[in-house]
ZADO-1210 file (C-alpha; in nm, 4 decimals, padded with zeros to 6 digits):
<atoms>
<atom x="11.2024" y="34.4330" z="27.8031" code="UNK" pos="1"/>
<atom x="11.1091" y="34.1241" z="28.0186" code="UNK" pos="2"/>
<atom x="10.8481" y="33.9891" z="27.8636" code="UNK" pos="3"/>
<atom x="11.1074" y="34.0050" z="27.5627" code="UNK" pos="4"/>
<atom x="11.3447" y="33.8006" z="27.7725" code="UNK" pos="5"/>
<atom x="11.1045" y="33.5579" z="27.8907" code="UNK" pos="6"/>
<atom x="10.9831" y="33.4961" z="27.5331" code="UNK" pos="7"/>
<atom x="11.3626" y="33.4804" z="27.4070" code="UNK" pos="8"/>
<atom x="11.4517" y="33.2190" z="27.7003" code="UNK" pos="9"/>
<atom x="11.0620" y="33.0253" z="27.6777" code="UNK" pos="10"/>
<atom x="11.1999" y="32.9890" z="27.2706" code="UNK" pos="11"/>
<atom x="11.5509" y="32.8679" z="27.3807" code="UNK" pos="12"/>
<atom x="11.4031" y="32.5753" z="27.6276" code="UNK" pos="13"/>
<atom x="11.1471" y="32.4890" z="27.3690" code="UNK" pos="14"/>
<atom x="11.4211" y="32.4574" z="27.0985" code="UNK" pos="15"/>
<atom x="11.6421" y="32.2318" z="27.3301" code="UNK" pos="16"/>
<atom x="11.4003" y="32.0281" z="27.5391" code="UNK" pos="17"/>
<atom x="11.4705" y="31.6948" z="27.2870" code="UNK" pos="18"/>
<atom x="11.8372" y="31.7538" z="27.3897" code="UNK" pos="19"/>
<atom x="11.7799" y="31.5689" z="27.7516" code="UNK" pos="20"/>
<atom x="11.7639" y="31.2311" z="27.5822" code="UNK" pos="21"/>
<atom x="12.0215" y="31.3198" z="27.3750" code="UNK" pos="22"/>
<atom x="12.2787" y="31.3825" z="27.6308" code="UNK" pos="23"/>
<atom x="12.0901" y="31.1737" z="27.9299" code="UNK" pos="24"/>
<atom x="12.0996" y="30.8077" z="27.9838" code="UNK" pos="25"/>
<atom x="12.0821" y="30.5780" z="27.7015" code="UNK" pos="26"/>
<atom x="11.9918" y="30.1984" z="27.7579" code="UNK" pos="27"/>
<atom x="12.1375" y="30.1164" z="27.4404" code="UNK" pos="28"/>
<atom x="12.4606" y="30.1911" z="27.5737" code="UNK" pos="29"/>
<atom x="12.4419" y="29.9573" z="27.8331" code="UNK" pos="30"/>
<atom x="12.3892" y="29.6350" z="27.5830" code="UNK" pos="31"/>
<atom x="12.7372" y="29.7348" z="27.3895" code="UNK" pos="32"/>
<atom x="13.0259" y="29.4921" z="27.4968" code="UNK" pos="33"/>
<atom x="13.2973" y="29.6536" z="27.6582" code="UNK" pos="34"/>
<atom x="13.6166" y="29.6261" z="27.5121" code="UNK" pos="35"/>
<atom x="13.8533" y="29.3846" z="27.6611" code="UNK" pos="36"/>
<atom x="14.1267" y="29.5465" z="27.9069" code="UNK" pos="37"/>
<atom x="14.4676" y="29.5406" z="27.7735" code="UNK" pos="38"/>
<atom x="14.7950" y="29.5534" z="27.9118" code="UNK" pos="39"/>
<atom x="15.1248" y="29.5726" z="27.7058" code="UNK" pos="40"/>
<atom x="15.4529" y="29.5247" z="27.8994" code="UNK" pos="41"/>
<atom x="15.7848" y="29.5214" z="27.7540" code="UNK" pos="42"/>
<atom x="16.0434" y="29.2424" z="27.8365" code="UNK" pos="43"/>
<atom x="16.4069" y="29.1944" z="27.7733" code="UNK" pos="44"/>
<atom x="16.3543" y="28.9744" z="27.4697" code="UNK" pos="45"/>
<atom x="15.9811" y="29.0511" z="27.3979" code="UNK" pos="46"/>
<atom x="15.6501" y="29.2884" z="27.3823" code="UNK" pos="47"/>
<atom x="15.3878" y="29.1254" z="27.5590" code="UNK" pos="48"/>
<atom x="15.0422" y="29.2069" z="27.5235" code="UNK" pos="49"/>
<atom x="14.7259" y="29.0494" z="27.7254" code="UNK" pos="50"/>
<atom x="14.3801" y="29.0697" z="27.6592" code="UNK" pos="51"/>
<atom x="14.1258" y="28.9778" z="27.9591" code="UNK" pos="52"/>
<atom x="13.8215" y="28.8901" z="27.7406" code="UNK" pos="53"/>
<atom x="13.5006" y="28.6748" z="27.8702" code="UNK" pos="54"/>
<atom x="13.5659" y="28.4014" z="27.6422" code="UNK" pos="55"/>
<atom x="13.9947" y="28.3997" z="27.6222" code="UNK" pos="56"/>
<atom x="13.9976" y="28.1775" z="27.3486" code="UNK" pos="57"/>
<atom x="14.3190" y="28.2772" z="27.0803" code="UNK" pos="58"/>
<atom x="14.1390" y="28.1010" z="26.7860" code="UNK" pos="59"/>
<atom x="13.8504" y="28.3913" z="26.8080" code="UNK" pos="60"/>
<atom x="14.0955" y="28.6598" z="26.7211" code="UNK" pos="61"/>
<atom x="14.2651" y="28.7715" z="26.4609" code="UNK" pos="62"/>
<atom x="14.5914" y="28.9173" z="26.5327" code="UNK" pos="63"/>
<atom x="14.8063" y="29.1010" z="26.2531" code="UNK" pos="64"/>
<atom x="15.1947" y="29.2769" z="26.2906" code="UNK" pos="65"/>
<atom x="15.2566" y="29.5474" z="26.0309" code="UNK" pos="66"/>
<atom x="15.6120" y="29.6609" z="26.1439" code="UNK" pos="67"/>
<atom x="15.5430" y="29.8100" z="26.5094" code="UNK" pos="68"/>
<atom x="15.1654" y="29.8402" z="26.4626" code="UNK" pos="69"/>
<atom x="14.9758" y="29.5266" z="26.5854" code="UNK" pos="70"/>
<atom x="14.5888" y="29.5168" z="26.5368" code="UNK" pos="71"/>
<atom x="14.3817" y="29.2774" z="26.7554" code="UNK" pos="72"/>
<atom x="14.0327" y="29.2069" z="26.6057" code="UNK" pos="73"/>
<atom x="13.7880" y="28.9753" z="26.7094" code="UNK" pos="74"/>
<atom x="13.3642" y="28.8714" z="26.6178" code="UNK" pos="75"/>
<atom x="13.1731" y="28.6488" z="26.7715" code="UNK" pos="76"/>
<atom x="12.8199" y="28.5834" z="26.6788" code="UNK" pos="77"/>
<atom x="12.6024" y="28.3980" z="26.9333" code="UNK" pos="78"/>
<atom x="12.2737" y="28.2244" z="26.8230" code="UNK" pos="79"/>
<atom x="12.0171" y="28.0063" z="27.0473" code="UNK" pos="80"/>
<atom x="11.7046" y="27.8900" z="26.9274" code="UNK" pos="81"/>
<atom x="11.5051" y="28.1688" z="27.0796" code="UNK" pos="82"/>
<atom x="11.7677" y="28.4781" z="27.0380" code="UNK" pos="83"/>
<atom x="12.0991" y="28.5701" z="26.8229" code="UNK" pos="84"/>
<atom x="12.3925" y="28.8414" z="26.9453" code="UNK" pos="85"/>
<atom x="12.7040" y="28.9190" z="26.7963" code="UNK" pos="86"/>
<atom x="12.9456" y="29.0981" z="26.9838" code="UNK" pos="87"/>
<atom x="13.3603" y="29.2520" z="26.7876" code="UNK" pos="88"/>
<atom x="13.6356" y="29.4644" z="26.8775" code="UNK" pos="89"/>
<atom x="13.8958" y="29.6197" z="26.7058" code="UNK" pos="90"/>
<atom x="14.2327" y="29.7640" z="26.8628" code="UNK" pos="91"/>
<atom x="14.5667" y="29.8496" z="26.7369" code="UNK" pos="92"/>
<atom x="14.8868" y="29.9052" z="26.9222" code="UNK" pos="93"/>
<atom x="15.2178" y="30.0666" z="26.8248" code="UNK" pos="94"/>
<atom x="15.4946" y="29.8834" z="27.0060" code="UNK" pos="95"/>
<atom x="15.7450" y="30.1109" z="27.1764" code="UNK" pos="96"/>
<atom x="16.0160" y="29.9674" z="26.9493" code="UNK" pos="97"/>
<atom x="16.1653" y="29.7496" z="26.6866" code="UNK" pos="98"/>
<atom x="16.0209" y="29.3850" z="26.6113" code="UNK" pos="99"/>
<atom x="16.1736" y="29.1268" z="26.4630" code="UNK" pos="100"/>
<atom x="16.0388" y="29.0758" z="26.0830" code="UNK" pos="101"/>
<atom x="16.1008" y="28.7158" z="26.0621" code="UNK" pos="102"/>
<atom x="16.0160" y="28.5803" z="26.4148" code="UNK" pos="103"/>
<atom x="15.6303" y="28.4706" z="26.4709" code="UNK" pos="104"/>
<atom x="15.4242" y="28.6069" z="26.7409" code="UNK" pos="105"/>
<atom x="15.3191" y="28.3727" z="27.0183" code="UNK" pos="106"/>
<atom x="14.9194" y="28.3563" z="27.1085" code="UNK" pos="107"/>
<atom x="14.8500" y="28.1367" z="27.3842" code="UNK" pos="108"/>
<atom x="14.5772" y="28.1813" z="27.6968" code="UNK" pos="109"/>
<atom x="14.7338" y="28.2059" z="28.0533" code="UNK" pos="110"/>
<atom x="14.4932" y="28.2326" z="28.3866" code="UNK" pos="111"/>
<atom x="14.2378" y="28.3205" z="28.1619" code="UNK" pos="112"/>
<atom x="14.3692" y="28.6204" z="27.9634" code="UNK" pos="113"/>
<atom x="14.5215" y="28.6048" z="27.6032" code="UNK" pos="114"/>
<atom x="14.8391" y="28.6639" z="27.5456" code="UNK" pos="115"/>
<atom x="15.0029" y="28.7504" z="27.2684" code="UNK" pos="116"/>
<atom x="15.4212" y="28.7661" z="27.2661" code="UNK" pos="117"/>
<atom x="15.6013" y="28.9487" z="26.9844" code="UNK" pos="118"/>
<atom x="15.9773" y="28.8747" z="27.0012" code="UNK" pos="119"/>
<atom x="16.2335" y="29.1436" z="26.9024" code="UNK" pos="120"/>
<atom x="16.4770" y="29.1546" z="26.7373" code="UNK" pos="121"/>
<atom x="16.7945" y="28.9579" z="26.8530" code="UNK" pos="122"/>
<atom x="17.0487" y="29.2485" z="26.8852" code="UNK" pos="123"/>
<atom x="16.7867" y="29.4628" z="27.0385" code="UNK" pos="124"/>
<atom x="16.7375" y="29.1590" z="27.3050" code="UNK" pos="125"/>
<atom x="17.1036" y="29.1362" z="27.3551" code="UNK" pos="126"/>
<atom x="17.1809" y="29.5176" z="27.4035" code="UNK" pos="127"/>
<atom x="16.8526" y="29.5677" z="27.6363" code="UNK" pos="128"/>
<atom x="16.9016" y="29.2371" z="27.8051" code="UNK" pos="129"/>
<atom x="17.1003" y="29.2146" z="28.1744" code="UNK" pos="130"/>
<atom x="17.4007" y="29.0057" z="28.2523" code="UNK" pos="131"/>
</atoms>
């Protein structure tokens, strides 16, 4: 009955020894960008969302409101004469409430972060706002 165990376990390690560089360390990993942090605060007239990205530069994204949903997207390819990267994110975020349909969103870049400023509406700014 051992030497059936020993087989049975010796045919188990065999079958998952390729699973250690599977679930170990992966240099690849380490060459993916890391998405920018993000930090969405809600003000008396506005959602405000800011993006701390290596190069804060509003013309490189492409922000889009689709009732409460906003999506932040950006791509950037790199190229010097000897090498070529290309680095994107995508990100969506549902505002906690209503936005105003008409207004247009603000993107501007403040202490290096971009920020992007989605007004509500203007009774919800009223009935939120303080005296």
């Amino acid at each position: 009955m051992r030497d059936e165990m020993e087989r049975m376990m010796a045919q188990a390690n065999q079958a998952f020894a390729g699973f250690d560089s599977f679930f170990g360390p992966d240099p690849a990993w380490a060459s993916l960008p890391a998405s920018p942090a993000m930090n969405l605060r809600e003000l008396d007239d506005a959602y405000e969302l800011s993006l701390a990205m290596a190069d804060p530069n509003p013309a490189n994204l492409d922000v889009r409101l689709d009732g409460r949903l906003l999506s932040v997207s950006s791509h950037q390819d790199t190229r010097t004469p000897h090498a070529s990267a290309s680095q994107s994110f995508n990100s969506r975020v549902l505002l906690p409430g209503p936005v105003d349909p008409d207004a247009s969103f603000q993107i501007t870049n403040v202490n290096d972060r971009v920020c992007i400023r989605i007004p509500k509406p203007a009774a919800t700014a009223t009935a939120s706002g303080k005296p």
